[in-house]
PDB file of N, CA, C and O in Angstrom:
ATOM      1  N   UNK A   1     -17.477 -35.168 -10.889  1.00  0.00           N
ATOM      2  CA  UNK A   1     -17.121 -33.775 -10.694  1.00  0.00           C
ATOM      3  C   UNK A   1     -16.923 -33.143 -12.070  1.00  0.00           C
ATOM      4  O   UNK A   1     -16.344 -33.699 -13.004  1.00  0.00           O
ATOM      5  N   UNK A   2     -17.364 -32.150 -12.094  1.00  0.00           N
ATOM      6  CA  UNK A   2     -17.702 -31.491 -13.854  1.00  0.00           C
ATOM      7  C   UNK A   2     -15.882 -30.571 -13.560  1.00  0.00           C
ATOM      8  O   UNK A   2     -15.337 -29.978 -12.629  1.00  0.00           O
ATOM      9  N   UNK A   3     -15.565 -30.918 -14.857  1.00  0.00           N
ATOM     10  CA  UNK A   3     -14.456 -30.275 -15.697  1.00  0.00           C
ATOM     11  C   UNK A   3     -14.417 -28.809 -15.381  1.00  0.00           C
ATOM     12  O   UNK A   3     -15.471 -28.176 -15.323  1.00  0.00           O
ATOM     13  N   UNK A   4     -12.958 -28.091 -15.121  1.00  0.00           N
ATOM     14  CA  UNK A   4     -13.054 -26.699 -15.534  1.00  0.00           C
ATOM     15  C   UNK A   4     -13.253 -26.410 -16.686  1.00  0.00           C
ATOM     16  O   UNK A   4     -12.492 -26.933 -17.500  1.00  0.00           O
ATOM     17  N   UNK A   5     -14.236 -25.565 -17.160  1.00  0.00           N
ATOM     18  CA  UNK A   5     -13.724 -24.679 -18.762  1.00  0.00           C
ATOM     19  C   UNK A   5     -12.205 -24.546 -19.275  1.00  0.00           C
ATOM     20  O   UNK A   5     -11.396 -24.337 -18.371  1.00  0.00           O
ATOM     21  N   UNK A   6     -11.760 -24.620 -20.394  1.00  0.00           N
ATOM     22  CA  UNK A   6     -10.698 -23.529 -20.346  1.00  0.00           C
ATOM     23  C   UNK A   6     -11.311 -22.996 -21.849  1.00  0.00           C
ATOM     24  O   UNK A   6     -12.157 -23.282 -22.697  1.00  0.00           O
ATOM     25  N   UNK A   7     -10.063 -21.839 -21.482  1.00  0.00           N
ATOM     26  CA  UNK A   7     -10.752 -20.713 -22.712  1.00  0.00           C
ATOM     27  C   UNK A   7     -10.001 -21.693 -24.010  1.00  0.00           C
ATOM     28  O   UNK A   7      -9.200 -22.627 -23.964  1.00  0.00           O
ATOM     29  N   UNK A   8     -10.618 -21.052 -25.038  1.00  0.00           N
ATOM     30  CA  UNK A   8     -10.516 -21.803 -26.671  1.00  0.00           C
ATOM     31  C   UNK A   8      -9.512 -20.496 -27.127  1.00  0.00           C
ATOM     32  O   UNK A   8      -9.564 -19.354 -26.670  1.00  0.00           O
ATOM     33  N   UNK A   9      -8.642 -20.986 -28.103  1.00  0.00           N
ATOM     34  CA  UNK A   9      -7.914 -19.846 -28.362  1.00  0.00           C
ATOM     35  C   UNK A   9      -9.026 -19.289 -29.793  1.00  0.00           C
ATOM     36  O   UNK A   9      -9.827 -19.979 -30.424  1.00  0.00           O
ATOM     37  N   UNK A  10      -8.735 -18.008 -29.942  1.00  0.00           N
ATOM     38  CA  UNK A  10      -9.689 -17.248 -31.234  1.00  0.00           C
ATOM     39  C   UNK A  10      -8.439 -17.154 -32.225  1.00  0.00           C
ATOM     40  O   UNK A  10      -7.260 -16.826 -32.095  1.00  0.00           O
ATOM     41  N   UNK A  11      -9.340 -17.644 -33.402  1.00  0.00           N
ATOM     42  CA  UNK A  11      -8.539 -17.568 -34.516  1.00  0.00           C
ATOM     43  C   UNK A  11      -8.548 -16.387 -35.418  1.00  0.00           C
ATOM     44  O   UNK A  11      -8.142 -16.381 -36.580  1.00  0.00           O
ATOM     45  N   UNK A  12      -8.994 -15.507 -34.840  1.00  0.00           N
ATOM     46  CA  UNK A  12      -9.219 -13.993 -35.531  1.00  0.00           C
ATOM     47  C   UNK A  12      -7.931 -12.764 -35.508  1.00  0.00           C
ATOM     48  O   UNK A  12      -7.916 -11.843 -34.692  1.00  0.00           O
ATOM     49  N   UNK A  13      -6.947 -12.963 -36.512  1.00  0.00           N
ATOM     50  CA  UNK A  13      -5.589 -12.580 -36.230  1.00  0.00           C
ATOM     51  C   UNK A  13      -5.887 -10.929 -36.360  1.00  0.00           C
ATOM     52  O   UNK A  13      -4.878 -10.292 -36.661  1.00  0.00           O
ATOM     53  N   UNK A  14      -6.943 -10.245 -36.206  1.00  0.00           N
ATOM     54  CA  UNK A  14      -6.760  -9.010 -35.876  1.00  0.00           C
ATOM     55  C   UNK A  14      -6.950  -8.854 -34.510  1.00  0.00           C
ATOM     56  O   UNK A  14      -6.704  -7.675 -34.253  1.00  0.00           O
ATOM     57  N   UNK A  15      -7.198  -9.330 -33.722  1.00  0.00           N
ATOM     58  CA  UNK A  15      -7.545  -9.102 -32.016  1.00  0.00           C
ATOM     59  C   UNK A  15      -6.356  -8.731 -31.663  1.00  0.00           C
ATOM     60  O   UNK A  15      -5.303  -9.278 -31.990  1.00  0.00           O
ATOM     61  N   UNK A  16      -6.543  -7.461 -30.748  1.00  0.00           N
ATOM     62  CA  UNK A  16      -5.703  -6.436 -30.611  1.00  0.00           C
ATOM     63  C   UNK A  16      -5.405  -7.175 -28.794  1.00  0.00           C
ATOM     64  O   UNK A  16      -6.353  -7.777 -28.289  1.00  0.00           O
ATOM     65  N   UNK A  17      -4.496  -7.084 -28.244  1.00  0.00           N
ATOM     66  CA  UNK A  17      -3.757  -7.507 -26.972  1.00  0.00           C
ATOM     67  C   UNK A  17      -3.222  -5.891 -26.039  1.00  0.00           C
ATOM     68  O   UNK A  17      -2.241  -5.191 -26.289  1.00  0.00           O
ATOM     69  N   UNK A  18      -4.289  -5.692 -24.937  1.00  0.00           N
ATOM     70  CA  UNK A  18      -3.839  -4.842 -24.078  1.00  0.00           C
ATOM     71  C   UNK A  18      -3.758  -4.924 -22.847  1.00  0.00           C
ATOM     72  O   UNK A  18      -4.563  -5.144 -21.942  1.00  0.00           O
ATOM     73  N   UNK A  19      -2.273  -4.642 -22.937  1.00  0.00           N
ATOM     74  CA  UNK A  19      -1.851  -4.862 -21.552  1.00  0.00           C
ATOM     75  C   UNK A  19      -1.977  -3.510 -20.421  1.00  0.00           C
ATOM     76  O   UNK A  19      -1.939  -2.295 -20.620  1.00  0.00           O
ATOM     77  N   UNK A  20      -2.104  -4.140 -19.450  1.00  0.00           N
ATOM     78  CA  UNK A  20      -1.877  -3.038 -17.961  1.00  0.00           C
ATOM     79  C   UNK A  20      -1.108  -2.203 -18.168  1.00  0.00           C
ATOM     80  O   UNK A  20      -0.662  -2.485 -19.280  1.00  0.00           O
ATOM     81  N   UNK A  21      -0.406  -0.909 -17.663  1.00  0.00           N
ATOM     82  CA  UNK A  21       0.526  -0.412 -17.401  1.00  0.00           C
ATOM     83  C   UNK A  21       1.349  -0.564 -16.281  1.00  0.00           C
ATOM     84  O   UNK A  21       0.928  -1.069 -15.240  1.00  0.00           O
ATOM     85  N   UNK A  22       2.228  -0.254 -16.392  1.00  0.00           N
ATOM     86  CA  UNK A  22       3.496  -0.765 -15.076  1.00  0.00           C
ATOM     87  C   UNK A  22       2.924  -0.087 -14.263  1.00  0.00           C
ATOM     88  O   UNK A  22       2.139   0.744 -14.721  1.00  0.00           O
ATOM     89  N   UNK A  23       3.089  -0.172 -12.750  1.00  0.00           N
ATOM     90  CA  UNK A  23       3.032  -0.095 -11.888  1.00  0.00           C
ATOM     91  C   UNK A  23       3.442   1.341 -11.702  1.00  0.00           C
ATOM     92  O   UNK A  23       4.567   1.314 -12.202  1.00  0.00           O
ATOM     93  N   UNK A  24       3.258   2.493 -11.328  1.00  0.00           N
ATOM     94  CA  UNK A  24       4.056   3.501 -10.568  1.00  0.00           C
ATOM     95  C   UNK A  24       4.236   3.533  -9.515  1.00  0.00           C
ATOM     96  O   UNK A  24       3.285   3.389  -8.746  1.00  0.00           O
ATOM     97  N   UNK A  25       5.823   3.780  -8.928  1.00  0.00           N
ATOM     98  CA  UNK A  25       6.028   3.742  -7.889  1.00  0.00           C
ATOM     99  C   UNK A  25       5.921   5.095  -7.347  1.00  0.00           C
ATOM    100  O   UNK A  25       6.120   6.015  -8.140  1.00  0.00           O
ATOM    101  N   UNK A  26       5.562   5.456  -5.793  1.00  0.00           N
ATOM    102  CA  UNK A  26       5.704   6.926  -5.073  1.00  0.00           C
ATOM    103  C   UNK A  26       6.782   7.467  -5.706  1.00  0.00           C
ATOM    104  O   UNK A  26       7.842   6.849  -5.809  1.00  0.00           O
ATOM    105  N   UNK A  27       6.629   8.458  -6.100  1.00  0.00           N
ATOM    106  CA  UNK A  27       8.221   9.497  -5.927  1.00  0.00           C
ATOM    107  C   UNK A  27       8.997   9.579  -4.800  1.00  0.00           C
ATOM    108  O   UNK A  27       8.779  10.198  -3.759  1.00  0.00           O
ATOM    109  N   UNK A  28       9.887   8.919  -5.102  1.00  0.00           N
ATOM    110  CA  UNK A  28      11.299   9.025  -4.045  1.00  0.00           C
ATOM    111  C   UNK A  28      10.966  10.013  -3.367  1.00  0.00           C
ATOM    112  O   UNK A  28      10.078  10.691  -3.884  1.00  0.00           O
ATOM    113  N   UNK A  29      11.512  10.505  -1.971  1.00  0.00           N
ATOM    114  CA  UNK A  29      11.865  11.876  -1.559  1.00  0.00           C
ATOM    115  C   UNK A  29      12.897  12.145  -1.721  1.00  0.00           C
ATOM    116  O   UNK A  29      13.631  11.156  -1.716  1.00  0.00           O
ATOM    117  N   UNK A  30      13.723  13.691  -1.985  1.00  0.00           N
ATOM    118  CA  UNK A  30      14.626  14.100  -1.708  1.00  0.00           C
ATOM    119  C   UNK A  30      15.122  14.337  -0.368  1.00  0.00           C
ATOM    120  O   UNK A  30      14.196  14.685   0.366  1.00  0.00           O
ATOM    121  N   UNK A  31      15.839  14.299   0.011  1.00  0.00           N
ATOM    122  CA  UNK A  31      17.017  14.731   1.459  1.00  0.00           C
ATOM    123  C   UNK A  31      17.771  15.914   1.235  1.00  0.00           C
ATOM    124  O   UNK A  31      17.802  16.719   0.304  1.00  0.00           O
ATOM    125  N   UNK A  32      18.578  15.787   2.695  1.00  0.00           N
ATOM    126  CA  UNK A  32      19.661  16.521   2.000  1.00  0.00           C
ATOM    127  C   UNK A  32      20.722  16.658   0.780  1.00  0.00           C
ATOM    128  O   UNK A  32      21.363  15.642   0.514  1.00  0.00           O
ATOM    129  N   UNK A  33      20.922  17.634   0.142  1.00  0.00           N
ATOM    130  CA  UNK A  33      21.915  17.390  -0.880  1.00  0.00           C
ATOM    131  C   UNK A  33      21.175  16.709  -2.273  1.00  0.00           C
ATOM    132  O   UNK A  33      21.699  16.513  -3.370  1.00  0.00           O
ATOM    133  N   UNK A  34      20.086  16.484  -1.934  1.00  0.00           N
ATOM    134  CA  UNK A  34      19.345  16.015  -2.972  1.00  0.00           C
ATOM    135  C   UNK A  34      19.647  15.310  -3.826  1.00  0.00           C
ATOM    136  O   UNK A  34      19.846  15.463  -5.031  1.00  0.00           O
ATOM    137  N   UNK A  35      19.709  13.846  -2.617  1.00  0.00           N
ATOM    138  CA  UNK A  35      19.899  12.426  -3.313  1.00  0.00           C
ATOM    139  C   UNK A  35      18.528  12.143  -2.760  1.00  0.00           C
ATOM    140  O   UNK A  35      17.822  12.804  -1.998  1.00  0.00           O
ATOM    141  N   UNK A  36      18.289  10.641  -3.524  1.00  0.00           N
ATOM    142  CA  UNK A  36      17.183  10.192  -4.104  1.00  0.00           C
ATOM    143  C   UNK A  36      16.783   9.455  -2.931  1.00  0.00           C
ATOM    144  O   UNK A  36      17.776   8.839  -2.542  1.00  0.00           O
ATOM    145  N   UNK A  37      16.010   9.280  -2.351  1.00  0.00           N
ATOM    146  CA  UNK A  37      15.850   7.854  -1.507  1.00  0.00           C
ATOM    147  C   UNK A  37      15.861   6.553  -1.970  1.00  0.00           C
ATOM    148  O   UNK A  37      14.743   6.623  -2.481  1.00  0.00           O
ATOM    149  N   UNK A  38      16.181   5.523  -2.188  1.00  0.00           N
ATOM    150  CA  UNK A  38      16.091   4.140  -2.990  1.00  0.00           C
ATOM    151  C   UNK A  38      14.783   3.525  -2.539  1.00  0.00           C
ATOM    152  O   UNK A  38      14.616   2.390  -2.985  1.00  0.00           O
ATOM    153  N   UNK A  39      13.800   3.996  -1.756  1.00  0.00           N
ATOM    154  CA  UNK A  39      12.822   2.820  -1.776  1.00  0.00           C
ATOM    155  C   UNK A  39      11.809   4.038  -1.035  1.00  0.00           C
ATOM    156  O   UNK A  39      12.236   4.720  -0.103  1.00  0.00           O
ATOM    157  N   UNK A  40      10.282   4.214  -1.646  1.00  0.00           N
ATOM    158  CA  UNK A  40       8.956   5.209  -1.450  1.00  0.00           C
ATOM    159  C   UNK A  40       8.797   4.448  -0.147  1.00  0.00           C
ATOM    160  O   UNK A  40       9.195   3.378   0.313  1.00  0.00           O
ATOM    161  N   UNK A  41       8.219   5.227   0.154  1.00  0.00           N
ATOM    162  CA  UNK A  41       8.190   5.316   2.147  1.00  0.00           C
ATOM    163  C   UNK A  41       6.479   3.934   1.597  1.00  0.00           C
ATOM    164  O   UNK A  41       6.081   3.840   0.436  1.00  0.00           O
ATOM    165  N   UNK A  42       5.922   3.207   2.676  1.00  0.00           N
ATOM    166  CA  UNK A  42       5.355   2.545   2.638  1.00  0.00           C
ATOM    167  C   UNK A  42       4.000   2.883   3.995  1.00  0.00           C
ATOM    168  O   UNK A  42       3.722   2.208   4.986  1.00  0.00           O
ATOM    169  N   UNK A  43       3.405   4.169   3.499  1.00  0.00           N
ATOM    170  CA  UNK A  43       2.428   4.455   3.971  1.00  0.00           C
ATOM    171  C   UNK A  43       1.785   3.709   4.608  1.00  0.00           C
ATOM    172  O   UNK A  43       2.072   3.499   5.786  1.00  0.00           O
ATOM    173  N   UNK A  44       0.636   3.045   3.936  1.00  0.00           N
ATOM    174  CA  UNK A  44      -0.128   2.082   4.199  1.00  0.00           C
ATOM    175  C   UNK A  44       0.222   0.989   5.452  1.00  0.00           C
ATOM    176  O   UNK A  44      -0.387   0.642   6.464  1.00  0.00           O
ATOM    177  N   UNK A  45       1.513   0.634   4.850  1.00  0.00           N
ATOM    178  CA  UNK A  45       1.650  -0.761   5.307  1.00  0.00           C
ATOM    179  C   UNK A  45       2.402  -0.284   6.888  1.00  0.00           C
ATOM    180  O   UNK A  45       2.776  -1.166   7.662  1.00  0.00           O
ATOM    181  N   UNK A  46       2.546   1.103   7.208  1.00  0.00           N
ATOM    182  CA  UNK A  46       3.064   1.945   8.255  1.00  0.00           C
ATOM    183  C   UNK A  46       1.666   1.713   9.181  1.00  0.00           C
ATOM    184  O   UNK A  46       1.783   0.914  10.110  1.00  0.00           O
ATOM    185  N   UNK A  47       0.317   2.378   8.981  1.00  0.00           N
ATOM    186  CA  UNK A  47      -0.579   2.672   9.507  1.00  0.00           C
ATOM    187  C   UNK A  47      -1.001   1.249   9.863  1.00  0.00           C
ATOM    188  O   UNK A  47      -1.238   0.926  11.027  1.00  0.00           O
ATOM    189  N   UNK A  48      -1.078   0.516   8.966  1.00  0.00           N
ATOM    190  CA  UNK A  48      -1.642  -0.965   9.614  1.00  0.00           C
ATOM    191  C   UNK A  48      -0.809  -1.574  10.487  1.00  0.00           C
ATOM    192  O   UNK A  48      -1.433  -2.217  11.331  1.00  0.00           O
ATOM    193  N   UNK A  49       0.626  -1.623  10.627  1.00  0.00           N
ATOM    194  CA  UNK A  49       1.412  -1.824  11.655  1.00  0.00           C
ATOM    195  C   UNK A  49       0.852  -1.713  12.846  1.00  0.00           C
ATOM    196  O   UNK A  49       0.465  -2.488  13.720  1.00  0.00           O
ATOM    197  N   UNK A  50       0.922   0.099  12.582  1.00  0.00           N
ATOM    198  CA  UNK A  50       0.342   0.434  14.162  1.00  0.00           C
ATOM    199  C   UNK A  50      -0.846   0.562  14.308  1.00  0.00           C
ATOM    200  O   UNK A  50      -1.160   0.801  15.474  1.00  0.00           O
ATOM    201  N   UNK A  51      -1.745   0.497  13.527  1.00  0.00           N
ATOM    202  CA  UNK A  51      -3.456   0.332  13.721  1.00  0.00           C
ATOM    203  C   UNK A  51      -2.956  -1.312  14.833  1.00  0.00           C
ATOM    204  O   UNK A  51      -3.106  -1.273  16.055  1.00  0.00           O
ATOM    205  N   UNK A  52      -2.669  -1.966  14.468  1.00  0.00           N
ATOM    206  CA  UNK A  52      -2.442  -3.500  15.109  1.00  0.00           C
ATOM    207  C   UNK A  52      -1.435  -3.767  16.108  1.00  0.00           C
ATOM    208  O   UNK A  52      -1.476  -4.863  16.669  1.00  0.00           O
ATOM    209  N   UNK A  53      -0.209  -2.633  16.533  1.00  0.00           N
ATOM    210  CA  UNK A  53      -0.228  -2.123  17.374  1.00  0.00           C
ATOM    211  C   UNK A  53      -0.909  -1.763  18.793  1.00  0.00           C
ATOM    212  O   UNK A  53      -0.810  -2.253  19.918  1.00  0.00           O
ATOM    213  N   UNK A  54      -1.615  -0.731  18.268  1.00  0.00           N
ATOM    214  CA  UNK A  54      -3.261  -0.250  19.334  1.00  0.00           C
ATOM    215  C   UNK A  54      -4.081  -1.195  19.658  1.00  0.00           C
ATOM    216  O   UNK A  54      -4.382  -1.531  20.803  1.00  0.00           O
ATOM    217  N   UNK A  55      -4.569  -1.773  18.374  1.00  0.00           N
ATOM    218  CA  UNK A  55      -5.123  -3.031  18.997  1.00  0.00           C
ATOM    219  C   UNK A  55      -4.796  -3.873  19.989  1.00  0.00           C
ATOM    220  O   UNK A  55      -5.504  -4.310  20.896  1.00  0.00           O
ATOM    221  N   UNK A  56      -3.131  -4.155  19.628  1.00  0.00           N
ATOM    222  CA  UNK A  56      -3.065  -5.337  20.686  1.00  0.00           C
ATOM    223  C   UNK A  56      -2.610  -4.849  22.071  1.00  0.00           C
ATOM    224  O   UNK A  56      -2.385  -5.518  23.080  1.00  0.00           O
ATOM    225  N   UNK A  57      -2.523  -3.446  21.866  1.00  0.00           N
ATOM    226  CA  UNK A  57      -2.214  -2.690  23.739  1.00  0.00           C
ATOM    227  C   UNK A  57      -3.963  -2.278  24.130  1.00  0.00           C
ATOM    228  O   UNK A  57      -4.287  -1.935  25.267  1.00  0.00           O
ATOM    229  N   UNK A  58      -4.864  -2.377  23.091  1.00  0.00           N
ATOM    230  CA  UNK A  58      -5.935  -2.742  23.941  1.00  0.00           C
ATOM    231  C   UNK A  58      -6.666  -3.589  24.214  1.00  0.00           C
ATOM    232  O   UNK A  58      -7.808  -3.542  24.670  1.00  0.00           O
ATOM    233  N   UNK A  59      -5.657  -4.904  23.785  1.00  0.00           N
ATOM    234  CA  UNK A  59      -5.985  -5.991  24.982  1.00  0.00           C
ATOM    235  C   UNK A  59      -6.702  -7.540  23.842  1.00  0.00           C
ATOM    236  O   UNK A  59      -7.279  -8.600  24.087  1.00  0.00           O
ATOM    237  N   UNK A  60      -6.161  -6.736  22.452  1.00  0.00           N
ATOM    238  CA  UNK A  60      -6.820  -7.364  21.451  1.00  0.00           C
ATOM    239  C   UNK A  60      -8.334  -7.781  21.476  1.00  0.00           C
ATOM    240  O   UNK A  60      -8.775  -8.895  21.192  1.00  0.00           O
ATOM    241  N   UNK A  61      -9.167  -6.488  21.937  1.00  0.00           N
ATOM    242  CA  UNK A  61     -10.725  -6.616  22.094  1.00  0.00           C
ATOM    243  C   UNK A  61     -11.295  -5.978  20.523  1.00  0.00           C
ATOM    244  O   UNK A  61     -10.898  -4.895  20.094  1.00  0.00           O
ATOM    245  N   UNK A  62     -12.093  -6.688  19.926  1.00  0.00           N
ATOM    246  CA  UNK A  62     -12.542  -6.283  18.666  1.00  0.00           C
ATOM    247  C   UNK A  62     -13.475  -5.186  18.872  1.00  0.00           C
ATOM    248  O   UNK A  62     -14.155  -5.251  19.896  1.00  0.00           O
ATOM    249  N   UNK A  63     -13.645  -4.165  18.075  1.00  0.00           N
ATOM    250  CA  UNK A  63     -15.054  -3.303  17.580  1.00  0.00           C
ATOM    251  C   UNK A  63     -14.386  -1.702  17.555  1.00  0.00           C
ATOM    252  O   UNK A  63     -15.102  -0.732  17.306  1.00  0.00           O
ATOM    253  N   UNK A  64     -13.119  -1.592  17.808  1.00  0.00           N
ATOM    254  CA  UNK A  64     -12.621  -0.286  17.733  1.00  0.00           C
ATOM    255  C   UNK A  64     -11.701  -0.436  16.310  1.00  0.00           C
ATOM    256  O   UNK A  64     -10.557   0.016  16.347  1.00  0.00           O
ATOM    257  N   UNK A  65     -12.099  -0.949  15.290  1.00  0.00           N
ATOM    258  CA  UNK A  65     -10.865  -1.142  14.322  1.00  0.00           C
ATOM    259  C   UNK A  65     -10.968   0.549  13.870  1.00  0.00           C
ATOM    260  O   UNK A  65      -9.851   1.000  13.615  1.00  0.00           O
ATOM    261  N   UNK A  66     -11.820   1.313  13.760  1.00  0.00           N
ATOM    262  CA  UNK A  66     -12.026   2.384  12.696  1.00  0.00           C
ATOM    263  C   UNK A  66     -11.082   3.661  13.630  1.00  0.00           C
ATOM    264  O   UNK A  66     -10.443   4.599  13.151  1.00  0.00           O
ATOM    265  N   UNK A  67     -11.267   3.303  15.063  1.00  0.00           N
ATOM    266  CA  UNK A  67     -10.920   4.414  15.939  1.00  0.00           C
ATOM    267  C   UNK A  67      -9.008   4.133  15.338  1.00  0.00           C
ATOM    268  O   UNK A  67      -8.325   4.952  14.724  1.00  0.00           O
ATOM    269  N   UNK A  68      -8.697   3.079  15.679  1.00  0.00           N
ATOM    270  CA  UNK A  68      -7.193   2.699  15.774  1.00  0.00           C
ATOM    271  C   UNK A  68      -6.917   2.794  14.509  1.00  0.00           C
ATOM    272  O   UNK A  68      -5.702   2.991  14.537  1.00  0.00           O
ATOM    273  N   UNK A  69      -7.293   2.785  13.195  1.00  0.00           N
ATOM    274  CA  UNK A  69      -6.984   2.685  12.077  1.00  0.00           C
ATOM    275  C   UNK A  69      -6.736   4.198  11.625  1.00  0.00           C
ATOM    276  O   UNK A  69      -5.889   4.550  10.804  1.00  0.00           O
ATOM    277  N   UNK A  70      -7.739   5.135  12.394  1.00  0.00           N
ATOM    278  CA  UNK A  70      -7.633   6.938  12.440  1.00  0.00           C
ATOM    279  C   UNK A  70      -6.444   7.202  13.299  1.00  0.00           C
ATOM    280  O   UNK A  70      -5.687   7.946  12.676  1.00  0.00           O
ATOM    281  N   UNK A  71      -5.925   6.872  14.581  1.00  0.00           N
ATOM    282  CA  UNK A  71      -4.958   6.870  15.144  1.00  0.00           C
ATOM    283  C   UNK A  71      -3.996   6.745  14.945  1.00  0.00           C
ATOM    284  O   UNK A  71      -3.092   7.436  15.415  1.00  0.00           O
ATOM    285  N   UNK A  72      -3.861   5.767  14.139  1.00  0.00           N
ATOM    286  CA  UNK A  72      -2.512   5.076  13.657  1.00  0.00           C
ATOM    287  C   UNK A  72      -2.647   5.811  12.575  1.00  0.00           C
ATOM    288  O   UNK A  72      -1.449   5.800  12.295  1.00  0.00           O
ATOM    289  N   UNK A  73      -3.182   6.528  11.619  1.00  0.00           N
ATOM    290  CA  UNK A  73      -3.096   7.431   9.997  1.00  0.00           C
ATOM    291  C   UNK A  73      -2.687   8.606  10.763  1.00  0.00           C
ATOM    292  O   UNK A  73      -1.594   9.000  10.354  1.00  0.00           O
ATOM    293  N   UNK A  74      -3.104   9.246  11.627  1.00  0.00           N
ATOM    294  CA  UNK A  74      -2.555  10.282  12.022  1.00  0.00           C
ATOM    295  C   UNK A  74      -1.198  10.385  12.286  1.00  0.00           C
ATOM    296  O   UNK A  74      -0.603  11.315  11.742  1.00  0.00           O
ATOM    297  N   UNK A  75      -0.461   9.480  13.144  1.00  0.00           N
ATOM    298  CA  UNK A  75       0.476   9.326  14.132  1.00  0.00           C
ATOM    299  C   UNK A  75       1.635   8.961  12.861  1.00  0.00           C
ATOM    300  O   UNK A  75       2.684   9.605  12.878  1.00  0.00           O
ATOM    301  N   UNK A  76       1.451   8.060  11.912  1.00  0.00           N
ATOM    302  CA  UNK A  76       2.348   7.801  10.981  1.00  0.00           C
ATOM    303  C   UNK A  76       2.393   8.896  10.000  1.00  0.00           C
ATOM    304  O   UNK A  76       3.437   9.000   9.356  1.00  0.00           O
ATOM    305  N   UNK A  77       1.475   9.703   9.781  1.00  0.00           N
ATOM    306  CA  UNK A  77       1.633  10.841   8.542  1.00  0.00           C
ATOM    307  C   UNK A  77       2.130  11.878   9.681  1.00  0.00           C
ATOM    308  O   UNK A  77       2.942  12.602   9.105  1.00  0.00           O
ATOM    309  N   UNK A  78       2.017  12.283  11.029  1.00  0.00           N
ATOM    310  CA  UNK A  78       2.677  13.211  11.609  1.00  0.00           C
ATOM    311  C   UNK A  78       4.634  13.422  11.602  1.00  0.00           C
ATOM    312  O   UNK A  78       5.466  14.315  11.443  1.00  0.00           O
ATOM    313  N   UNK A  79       4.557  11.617  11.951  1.00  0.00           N
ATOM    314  CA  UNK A  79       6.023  11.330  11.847  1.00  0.00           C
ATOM    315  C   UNK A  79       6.846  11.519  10.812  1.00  0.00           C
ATOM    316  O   UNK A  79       8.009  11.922  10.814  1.00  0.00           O
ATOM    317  N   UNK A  80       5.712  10.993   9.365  1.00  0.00           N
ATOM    318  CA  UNK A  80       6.544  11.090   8.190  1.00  0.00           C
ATOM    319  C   UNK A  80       7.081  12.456   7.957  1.00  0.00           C
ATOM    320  O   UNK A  80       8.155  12.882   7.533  1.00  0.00           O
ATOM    321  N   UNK A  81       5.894  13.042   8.405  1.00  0.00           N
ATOM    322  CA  UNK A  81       5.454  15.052   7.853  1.00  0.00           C
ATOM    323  C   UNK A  81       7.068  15.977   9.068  1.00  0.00           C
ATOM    324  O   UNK A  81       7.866  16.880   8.814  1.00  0.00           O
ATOM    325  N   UNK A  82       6.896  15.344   9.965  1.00  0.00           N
ATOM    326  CA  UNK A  82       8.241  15.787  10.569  1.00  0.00           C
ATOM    327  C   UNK A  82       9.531  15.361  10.111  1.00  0.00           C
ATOM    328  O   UNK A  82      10.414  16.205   9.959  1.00  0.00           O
ATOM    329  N   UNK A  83       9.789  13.880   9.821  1.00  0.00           N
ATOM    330  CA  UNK A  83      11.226  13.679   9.085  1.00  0.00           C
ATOM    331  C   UNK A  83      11.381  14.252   8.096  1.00  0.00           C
ATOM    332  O   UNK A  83      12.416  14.796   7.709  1.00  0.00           O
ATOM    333  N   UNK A  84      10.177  14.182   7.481  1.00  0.00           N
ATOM    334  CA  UNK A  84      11.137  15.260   5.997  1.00  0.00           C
ATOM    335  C   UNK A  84      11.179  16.605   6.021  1.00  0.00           C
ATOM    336  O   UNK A  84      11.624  17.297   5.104  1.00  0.00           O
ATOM    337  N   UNK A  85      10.593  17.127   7.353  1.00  0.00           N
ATOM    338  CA  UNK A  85      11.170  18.588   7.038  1.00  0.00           C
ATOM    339  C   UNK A  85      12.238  18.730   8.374  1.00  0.00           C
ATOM    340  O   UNK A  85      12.500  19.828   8.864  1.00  0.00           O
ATOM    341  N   UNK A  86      12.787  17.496   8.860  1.00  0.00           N
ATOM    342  CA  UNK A  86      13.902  17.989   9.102  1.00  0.00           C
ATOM    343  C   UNK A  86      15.100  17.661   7.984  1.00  0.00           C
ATOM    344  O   UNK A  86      16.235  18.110   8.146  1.00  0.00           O
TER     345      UNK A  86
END
């Protein structure tokens, strides 16, 4: 069985090192009184919930992922779009 590679370190002490930038997180929402929320609402991981949800109240039959995945984006951005303006 042939060896992994590994990388060779370079001995060329001008090679410049760039890193990623941090991560940004959503902007908090404000509330009432305008405190901060401690943790960005989690969109995504809202819609796939209930995309999988739908799925499994229809019986977990495959080939509708795109319909339930539109369903569930709607239904979670309606909800969000109403809590914060109450």
């Amino acid at each position: 069985m042939p060896r992994a590679k590994t990388p060779r370190a370079n001995s060329s002490p001008n090679k410049q090192v760039i890193s990623m930038p941090e991560a940004i997180s959503a902007p908090a929402i404000r509330k009432n009184g305008g405190s901060v929320s401690p943790t960005p609402i989690d969109l995504e991981g809202q819609i796939r919930q209930r995309a999988y949800e739908l799925y499994e109240e229809r019986g977990r039959t495959p080939g509708q992922e795109t319909e339930d995945w539109v369903r569930a984006e709607r239904e979670v951005l309606a909800r969000n779009n109403h809590q914060q303006s109450a």
